[in-house]
C-alpha positions in Angstrom: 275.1 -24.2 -70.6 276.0 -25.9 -67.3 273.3 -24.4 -65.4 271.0 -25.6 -68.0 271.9 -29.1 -67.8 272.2 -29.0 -63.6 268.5 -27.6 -63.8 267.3 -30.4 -65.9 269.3 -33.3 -64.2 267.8 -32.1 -61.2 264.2 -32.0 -62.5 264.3 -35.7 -63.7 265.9 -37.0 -60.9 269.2 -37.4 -62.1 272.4 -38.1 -60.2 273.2 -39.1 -56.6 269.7 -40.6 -54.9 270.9 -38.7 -51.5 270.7 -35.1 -53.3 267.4 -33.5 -52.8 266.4 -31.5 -56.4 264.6 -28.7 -54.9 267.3 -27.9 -52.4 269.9 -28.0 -55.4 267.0 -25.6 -57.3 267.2 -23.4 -53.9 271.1 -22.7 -54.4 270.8 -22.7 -58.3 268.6 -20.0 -57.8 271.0 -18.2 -55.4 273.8 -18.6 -57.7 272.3 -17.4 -60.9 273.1 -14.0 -62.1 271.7 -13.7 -65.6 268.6 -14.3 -67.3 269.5 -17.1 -69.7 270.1 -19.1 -66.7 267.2 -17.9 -65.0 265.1 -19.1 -67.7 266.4 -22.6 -67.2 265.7 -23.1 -63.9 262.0 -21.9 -64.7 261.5 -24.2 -67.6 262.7 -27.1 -65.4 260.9 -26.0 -62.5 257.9 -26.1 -64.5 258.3 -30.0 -65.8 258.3 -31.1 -61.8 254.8 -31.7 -61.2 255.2 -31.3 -56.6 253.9 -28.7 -55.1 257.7 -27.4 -53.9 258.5 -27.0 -56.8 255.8 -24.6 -58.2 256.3 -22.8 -55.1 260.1 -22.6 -56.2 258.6 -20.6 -59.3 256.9 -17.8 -56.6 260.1 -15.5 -56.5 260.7 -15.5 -60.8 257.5 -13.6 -60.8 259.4 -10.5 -59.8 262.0 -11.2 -62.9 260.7 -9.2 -65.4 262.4 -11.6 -68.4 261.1 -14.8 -67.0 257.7 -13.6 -65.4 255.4 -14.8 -67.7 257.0 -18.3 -67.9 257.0 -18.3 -64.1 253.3 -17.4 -64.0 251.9 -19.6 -67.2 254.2 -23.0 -65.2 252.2 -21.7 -61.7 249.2 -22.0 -63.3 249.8 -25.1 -65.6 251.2 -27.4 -62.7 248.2 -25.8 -60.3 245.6 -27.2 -62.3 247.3 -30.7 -62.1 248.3 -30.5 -58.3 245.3 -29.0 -56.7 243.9 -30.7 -54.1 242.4 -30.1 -50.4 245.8 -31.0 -49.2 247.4 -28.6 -51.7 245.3 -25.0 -51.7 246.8 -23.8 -49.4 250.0 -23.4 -50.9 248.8 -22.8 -54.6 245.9 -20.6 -53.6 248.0 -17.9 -52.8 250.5 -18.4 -55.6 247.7 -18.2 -58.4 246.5 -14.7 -56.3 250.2 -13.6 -57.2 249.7 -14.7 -60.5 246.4 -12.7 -60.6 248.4 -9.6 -59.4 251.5 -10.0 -61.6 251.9 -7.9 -64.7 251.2 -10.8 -66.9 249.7 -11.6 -70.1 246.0 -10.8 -69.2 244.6 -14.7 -70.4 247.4 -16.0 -67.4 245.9 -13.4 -64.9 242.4 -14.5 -65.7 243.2 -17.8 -65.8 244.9 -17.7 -62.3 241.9 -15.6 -60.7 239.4 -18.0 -62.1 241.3 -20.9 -60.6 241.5 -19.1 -57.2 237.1 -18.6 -57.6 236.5 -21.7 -58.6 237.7 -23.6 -55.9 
């Protein structure tokens, strides 16, 4: 589907060098209206290992049919992004993950994070 392929020409970088990918996940995310669509801009999301982009992933944690994708990517691309310079945006993102009616091993995982730092 289109928005497939937008999503993951975006995420690797693909097209004109002048078109910023989060901003064109920003309005893909605006535009969407169904879940299969939805799903591809979480899956991409997930693949972009910047701190944007997992915080792009905050709002799909209120889509019941891509919620635990959103929350399992949070977490995955938190434990390769943290850093000083970084908690302070992913802290409070894993605490959502913590809170989200997720699979429990996610929720866990995501408080522990949060502790352990």
């Amino acid at each position: 589907n289109a928005v497939a392929r937008l999503a993951t020409n975006a995420a690797m970088g693909r097209g004109r060098s002048e078109i910023d990918p989060m901003d064109c996940f920003r309005k893909l995310g605006a535009l969407v209206d169904n879940d299969r669509d939805r799903e591809s801009i979480v899956l991409s999301l997930g693949t972009i290992p910047q701190v944007e982009a997992v915080s792009l992933l905050a709002p799909y944690l209120d889509v019941p049919a891509v919620r635990e994708e959103a929350a399992r990517m949070i977490v995955q691309q938190a434990g390769r992004l943290w850093s000083d310079q970084t908690e302070p945006v992913l802290s409070p993102l894993l605490q959502a993950v913590a809170a989200a009616p997720v699979n429990p091993a996610t929720r866990t995982r995501a408080a522990r994070m949060t502790k352990a730092r």
